[in-house]
C-alpha positions in Angstrom: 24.9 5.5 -9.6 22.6 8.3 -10.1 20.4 9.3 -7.4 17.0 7.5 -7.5 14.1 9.7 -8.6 11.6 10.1 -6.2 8.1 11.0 -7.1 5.9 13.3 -4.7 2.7 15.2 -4.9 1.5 18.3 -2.3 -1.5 16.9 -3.2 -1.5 14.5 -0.2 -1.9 17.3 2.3 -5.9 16.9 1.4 -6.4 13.7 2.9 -6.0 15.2 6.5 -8.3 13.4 9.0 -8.1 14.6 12.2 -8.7 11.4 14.1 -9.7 7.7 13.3 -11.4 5.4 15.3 -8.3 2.0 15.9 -8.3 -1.4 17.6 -11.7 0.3 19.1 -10.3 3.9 20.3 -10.3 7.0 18.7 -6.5 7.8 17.7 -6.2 12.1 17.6 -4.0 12.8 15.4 -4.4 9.6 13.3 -1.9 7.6 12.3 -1.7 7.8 9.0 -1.5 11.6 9.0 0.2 14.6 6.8 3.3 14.4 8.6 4.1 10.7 7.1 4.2 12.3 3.8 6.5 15.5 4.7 8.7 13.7 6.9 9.4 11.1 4.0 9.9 13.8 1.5 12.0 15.9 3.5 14.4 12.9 4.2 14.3 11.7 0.2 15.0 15.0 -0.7 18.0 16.1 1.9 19.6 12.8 0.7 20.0 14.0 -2.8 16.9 12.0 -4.5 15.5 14.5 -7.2 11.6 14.9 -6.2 9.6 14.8 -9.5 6.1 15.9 -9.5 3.5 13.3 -10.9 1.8 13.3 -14.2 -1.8 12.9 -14.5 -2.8 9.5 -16.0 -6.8 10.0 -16.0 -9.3 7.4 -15.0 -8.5 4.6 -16.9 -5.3 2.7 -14.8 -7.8 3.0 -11.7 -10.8 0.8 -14.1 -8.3 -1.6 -14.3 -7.6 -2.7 -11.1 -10.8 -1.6 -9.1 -14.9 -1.9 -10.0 -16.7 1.1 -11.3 -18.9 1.3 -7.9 -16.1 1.9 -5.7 -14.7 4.5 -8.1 -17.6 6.6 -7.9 -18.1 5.5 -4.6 -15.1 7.5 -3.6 -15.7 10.4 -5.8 -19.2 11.1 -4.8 -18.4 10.1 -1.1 -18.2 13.1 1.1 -20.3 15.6 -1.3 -23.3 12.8 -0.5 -22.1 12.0 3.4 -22.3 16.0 3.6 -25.3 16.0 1.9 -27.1 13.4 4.5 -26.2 15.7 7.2 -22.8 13.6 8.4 -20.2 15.1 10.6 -16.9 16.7 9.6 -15.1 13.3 9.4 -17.0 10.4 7.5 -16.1 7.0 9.4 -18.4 4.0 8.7 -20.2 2.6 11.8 -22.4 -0.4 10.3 -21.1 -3.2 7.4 -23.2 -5.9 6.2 -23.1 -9.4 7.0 -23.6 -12.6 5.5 -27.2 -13.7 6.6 -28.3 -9.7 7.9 -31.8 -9.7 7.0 -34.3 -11.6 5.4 -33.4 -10.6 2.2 -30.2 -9.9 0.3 -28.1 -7.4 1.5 -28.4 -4.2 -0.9 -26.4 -0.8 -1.6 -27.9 1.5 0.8 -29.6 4.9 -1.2 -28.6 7.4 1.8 -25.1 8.6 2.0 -24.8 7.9 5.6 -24.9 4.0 5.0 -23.1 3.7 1.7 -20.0 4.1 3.1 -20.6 0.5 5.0 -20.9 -1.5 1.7 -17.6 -0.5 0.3 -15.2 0.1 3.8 -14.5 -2.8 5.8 -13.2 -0.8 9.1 -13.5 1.8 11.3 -10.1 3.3 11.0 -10.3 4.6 7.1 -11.9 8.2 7.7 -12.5 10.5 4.6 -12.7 14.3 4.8 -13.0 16.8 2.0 -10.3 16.4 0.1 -9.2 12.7 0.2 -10.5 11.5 -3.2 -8.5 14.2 -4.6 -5.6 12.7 -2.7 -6.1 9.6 -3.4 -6.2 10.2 -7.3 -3.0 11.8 -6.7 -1.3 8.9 -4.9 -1.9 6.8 -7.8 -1.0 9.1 -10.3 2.6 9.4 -8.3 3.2 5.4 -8.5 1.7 5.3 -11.9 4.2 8.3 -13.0 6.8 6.4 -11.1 5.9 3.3 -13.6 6.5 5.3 -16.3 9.8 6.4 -15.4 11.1 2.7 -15.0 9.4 1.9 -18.3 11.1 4.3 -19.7 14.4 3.5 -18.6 15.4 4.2 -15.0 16.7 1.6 -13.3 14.5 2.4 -10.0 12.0 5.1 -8.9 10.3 5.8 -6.0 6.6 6.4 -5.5 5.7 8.2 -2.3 2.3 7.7 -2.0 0.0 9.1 0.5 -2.0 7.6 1.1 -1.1 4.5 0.8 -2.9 1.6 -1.1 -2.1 -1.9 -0.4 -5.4 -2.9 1.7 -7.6 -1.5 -0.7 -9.3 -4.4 -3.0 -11.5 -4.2 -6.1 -14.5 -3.0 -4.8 -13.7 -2.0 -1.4 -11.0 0.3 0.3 -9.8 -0.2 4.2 -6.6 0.2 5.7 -5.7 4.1 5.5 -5.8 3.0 2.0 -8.2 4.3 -0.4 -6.8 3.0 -3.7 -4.2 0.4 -4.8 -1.2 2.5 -5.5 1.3 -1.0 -5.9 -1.6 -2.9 -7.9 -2.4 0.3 -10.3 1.4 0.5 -10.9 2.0 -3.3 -11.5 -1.1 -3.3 -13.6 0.2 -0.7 -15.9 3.7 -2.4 -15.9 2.4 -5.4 -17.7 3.2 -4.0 -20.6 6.3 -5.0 -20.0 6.0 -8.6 -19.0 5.4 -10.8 -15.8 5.6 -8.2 -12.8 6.3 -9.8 -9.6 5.3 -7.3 -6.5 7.1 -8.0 -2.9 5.3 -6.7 -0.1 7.4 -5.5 2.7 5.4 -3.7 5.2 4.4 -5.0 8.6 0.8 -6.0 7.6 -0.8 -8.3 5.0 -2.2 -6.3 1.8 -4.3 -8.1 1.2 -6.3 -5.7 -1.4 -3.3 -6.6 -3.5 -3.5 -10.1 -3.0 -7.4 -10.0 -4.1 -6.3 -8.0 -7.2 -4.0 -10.6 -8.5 -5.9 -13.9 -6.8 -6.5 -15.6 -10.2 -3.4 -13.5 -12.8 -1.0 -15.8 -13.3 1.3 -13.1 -14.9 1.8 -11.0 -11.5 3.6 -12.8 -8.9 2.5 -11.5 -5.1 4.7 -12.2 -2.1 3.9 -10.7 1.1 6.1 -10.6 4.5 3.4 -9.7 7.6 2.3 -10.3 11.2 0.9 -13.5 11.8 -2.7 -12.6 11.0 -3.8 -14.7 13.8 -3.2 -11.6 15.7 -2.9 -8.3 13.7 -4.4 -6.5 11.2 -6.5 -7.3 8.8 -7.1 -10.7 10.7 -8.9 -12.5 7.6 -6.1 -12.7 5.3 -2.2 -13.9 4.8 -1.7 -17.2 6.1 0.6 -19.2 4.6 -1.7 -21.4 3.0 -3.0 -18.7 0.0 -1.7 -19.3 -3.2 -4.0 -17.8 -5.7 -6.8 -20.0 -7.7 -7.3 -20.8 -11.0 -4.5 -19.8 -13.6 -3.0 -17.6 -10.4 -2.7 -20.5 -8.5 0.7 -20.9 -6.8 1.5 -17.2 -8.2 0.4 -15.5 -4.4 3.1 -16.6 -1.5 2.4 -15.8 2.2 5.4 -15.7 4.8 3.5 -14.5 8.3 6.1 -13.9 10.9 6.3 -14.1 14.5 5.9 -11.2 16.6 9.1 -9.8 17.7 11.2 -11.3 15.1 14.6 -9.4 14.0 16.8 -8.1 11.6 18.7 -11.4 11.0 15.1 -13.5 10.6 13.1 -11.2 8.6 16.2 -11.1 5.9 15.8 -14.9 5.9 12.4 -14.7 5.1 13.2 -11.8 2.7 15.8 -14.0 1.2 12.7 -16.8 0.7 10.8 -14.4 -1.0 13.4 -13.2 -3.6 14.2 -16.7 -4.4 10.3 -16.7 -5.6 10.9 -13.9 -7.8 13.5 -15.7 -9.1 12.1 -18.7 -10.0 9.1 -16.6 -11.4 11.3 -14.8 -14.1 9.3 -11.4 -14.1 10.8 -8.3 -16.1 10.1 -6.1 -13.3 9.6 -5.3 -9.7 7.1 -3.5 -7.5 8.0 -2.9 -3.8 5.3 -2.1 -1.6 7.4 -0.7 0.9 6.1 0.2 4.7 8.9 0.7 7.6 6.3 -0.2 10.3 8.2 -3.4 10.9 10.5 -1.0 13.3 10.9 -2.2 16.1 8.8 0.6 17.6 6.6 1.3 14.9 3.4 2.3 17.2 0.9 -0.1 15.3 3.6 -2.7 14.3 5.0 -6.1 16.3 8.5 -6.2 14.9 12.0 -5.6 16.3 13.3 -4.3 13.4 15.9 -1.7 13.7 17.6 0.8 11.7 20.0 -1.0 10.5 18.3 -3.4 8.7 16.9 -1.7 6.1 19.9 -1.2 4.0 20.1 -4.7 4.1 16.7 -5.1 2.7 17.8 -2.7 0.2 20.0 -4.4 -0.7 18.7 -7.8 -1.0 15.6 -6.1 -3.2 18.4 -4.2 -5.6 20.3 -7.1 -6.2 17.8 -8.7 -7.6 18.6 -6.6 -10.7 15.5 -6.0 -12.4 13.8 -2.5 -13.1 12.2 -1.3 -9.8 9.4 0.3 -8.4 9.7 1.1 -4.9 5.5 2.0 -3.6 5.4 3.8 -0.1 2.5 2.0 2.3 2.9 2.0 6.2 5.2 3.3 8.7 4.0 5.5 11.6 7.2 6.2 13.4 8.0 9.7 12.8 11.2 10.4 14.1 12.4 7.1 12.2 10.5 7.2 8.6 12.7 9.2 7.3 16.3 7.2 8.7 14.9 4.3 7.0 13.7 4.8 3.3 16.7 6.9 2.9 18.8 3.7 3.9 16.5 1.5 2.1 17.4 3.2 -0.8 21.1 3.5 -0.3 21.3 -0.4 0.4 19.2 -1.0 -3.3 21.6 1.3 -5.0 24.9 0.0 -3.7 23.9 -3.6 -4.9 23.1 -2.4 -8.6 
């Protein structure tokens, strides 16, 4: 089989925080830094995956998944936090609440509290150039969407940064658009789109995009919410509402669970995407369930990812594979590129 195209932007190398502020410290150098995206890229390419650079798709994918306000939210973000006199990283320190005030909560005019109305964390820091990063992610999974609707089996979108926590109208997570959700959206075209979330925590950004569609199945594999990130969302009991209802599956897991019982619950989830019938898949693909991912709660090793792989590639529809967590360094790497030699050898 040919080698799976792999889709990559320099781009991402704006969106370079220097620290982020995590489970109440400040992490220095954050998580979700440059390195994720060269490490990734390096390993892709050294494997033999061509690296194709992304196409620019404009602003209208990004309309269709998320509101207007966050849009220019993010555009306008840092000129305006700049402007108010903010420091060199722009991290949010105060969110509304139901019942804050006597009145009803309203977009602050000061760029020093807008940021509060549309992030729901602390650990989502913007600097200069991460909406130019950001529109660059999405053009990399939406050029990856192209490419499968086009004709190629698979692709993969490495996108930094990544995308699956951020909602409609509100961004969180590292993530500052929906990479998976702008790609699935634009799939459509094609028919039902069923997206599989694989990384260690809940997207729920995703989950809010496709709540009520019943024409885009979501099913997400996470840490029991009870105790990790984002808390609020991905218990079992979600299933979508209205026409979406029963279209959004949740399978939390407990911490420390292993190769064998995460491709059981893997296996669970396919079977879903089965019964759903779609006429293509989105991955959203994150390798912190490693077993010593730093902000994960897995035991996964490497070895399990050619498995999973393979269980996704034998599903045998057209793919698109979306890059979201993993913050393992010395692993990333090991484990797309066996990722993606598991999905090939099953097609």
């Amino acid at each position: 089989m040919e080698p799976m195209p792999v889709v990559a932007s320099d781009a991402h190398r704006a969106h370079d925080p220097p620290y982020e502020i995590n489970y109440g410290r400040t992490v220095a150098p954050a998580w979700e830094r440059v390195a994720r995206g060269e490490v990734l890229r390096t390993a892709l390419a050294g494997a033999g995956h061509p690296v194709v650079d992304p196409v620019e798709h404009g602003p209208g994918p990004l309309r269709a998944v998320h509101e207007l306000a966050l849009l220019d939210f993010l555009e306008a973000a840092w000129d305006d936090w700049r402007a108010h006199r903010g420091p060199s990283v722009l991290v949010p320190d105060t969110f509304p609440v139901p019942g804050l005030g006597r009145g009803a909560a309203r977009l602050p005019a000061s760029g020093l509290g807008r940021p509060g109305w549309f992030c729901f964390d602390t650990a989502t820091p913007l600097v200069a150039g991460s909406w130019q990063a950001a529109r660059a992610a999405a053009d990399v999974a939406l050029t990856g969407a192209d490419l499968v609707a086009e004709g190629v089996p698979a692709a993969f979108a490495l996108c930094r940064p990544p995308g699956h926590h951020a909602g409609p109208g509100y961004y969180g997570g590292f993530c500052l658009l929906n990479n998976a959700a702008v790609a699935a959206r634009a799939l459509a075209r094609l028919g039902r789109v069923a997206v599989v979330d694989v990384d260690f925590h809940h997207g729920n950004g995703t989950q809010d995009v496709f709540w009520e569609d019943p024409g885009v199945l979501y099913v997400s594999l996470h840490g029991d919410p009870a105790v990790h990130y984002p808390y609020f969302t991905g218990n079992a009991d979600e299933a979508g509402a209205g026409r979406g209802a029963g279209t959004t599956r949740n399978l939390p897991l407990p911490d420390g669970v292993g190769d064998d019982g995460y491709l059981r619950a893997l296996e669970e989830a396919a079977e879903a995407v089965v019964a759903f019938e779609p006429a293509v898949l989105v991955v959203s693909l994150g390798f912190d369930t490693y077993v010593d991912d730093p902000i994960g709660g897995f035991g996964l090793g490497v070895g399990a990812y050619p498995r999973i792989g393979r269980l996704l590639g034998g599903l045998g529809l057209p793919t698109l594979l979306v890059q979201e967590g993993g913050y393992a360094l010395d692993v990333i790497g090991d484990c797309a590129v066996a990722t993606l030699a598991g999905f090939q050898a099953a097609r």
